[in-house]
N, C-alpha and C positions, 0 to 999 in steps of 0.2 A: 796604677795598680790593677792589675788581673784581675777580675769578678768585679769590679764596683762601679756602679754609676757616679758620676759628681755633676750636681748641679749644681747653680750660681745663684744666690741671692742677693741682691743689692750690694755686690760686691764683698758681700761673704760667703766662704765654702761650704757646703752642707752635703755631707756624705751618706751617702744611700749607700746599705750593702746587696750588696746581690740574695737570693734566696739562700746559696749556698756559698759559707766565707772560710777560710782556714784559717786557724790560731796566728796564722804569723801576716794574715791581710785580716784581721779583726782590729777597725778602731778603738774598740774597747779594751781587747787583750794588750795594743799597744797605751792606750793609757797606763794599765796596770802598770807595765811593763816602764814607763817612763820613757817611752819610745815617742809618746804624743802630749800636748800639754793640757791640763785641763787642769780646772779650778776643785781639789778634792776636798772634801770635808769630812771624809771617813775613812779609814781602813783598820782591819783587821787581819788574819791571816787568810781567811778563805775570801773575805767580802770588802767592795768597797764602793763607796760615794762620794760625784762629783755635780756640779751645776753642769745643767744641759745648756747646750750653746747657743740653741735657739727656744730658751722657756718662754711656756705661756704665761708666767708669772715669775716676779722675782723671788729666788729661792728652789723654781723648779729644778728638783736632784735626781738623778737616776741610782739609782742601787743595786748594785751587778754580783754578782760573783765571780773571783778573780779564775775561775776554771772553766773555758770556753765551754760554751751550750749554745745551739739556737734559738732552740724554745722551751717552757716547762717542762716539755715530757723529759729534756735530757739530765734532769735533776731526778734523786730519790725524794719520797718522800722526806727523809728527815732533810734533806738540801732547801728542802722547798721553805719547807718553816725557819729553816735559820733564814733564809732572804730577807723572812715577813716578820721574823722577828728583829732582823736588824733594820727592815725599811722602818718598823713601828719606831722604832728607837732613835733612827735619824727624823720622822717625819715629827716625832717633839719639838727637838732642836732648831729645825726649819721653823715653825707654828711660833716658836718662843723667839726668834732669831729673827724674823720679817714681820711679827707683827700683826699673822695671818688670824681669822675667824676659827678655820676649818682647812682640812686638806682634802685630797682623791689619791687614791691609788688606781693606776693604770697599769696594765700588763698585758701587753699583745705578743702575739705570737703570731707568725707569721705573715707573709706579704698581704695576704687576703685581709690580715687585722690589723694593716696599718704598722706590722712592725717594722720600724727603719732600719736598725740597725740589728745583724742576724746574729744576736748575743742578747741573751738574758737577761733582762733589767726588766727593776721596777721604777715608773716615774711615782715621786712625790712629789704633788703642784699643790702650794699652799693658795688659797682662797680665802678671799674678803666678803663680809657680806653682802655688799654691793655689787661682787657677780656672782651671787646666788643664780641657780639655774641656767648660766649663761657660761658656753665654753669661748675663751679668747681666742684672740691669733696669737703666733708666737711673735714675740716680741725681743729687740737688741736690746742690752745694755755697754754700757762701755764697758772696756777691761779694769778700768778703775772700779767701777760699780761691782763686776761680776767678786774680783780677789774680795773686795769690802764686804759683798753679803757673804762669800766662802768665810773668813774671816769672821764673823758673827754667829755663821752657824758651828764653825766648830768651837768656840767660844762656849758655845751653849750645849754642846755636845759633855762636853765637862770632861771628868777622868772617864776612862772605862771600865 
């Protein structure tokens, strides 16, 4: 792919995008798209949510919007609050679904902030009390594990 780095991690893929990605070399745009597979737990028309494939915890979701952005500024205001009202809404379901104390919301923008992927997303990483104050490494699950929590969270997601 044009623009992207790929690194290797213990034998799993982990795709860095470049500062600057087009809608049609967006791993995210291609999830939406059903172009890439991932474990989703939301959608709606503009917004959607999948397990991150290297979460620091089980349940860690991203929450995108299905309309290519790199970073906040390319949203309006009203865009911005539907994100955070739809992360708020999955990040229950998560919370209620793993079993979690407490959650984070994270949102980077840009390379300098650690953002990996140059598409719009917010992580929700649910938390135990037991890592209170303590950020993890990211952590594998198996593909059996990852569908089963997808599975539970949207369970608890209930109607919309």
């Amino acid at each position: 792919m044009v623009g992207v780095r790929i690194l290797l991690d213990k034998g799993g893929k982990i795709v860095f995008s470049s500062k600057r990605t087009s809608e049609s070399e967006c791993v995210f745009c291609m999830i939406a798209a059903r172009k890439e597979p991932a474990n989703i737990v939301y959608e709606d028309e503009k917004y959607f949510a999948f397990l991150d494939a290297f979460p620091f915890s089980r349940g860690h979701t991203l929450v995108c919007p299905k309309k290519h952005g790199e970073t906040i500024w390319d949203m309006d205001e009203g865009e911005i609050g539907e994100l955070f009202r739809t992360a708020s809404r999955v990040s229950k379901a998560i919370v209620s679904a793993v079993g979690a104390d407490g959650f984070r919301f994270v949102q980077n923008n840009g390379e300098a902030a650690n953002q990996v992927v140059a598409h719009v997303h917010v992580h929700v990483i649910p938390v135990r009390m037991e890592d209170r104050g303590r950020f993890a490494d990211r952590k594998r699950f198996s593909g059996e594990e990852m569908r089963a929590t997808a599975g539970s969270i949207r369970n608890a997601m209930g109607p919309a």
